[in-house]
N, C-alpha and C positions, 0 to 999 in steps of 0.2 A: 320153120321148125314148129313142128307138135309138142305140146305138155300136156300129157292125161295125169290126173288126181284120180284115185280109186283107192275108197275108203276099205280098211282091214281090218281082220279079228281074226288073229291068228297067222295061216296064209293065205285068207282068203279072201273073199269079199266080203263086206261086215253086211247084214242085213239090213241096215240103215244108217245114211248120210250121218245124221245128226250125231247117233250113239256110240261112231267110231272114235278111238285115240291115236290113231294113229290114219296116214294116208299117201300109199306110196306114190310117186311120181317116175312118170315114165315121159324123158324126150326121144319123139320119132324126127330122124330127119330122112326123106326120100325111101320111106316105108321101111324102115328100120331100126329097132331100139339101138341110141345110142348112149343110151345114160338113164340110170336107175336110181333112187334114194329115196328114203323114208322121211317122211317129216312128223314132228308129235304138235300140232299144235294147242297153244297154251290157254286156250280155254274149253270147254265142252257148250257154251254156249251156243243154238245155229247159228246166229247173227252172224256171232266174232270166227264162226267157220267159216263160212262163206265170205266174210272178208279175207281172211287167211289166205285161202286159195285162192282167190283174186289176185292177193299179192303175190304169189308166187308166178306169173305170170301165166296160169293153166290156159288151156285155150278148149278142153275137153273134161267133164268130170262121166266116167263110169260107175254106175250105184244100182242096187238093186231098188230100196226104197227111200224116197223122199216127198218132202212137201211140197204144196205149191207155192208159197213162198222160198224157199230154196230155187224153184227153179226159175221164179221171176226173178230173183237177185242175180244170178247166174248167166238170164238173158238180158238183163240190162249191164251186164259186163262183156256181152257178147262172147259167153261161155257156153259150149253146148252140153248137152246134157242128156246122156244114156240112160235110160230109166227102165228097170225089170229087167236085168239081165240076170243070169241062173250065177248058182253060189258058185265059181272056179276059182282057181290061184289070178293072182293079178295078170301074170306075165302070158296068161294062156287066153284073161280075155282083152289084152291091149294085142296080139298075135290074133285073136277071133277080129280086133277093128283091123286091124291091116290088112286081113283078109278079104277085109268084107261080108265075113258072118258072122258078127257080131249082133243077137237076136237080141230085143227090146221086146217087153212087155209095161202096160200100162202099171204101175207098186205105187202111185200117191197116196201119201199119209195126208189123211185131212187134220 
């Protein structure tokens, strides 16, 4: 089973990893959402984010912009990590990865 985290504002995709409050999660099992839910975690800190979603068991984060420390914590969690993907609803770009056109652009915030 897949777990994507994909940070929100609003319905959408938040602009940046760190600035979201929210982060919905999606489990794919055999290329198909089987389970959706919202988590708020409890600090706006990056650190204690990226702990966060570790703990949740993520195995995928989708993000338009993030750091390169986010994305080494994330690879030492052996989390991968979608980066520059365009502003959609969540559910249309976790449906863009099962597809397989799921488009990545370079967005690190230094």
């Amino acid at each position: 089973m897949q777990k994507i985290a994909i940070p929100v504002s609003g319905n959408k995709l938040s602009p940046h990893f760190a600035s979201s409050l929210l982060f919905q999660i999606f489990h794919i099992e055999n290329w198909v959402i089987v389970k959706e839910y919202i988590i708020r975690p409890s600090s706006q800190l990056s650190e204690s984010l990226t702990v966060c979603i570790a703990n949740e068991g993520i195995t995928d984060v989708i993000t338009s912009g993030i750091t390169h420390e986010e994305i080494d914590f994330f690879n030492q969690h052996k989390i991968n990590v979608f980066v520059g993907v365009k502003m959609k609803s969540p559910r249309n770009l976790v449906q863009d990865y099962i597809d397989g056109t799921l488009e990545t652009h370079d967005n690190l915030i230094v």
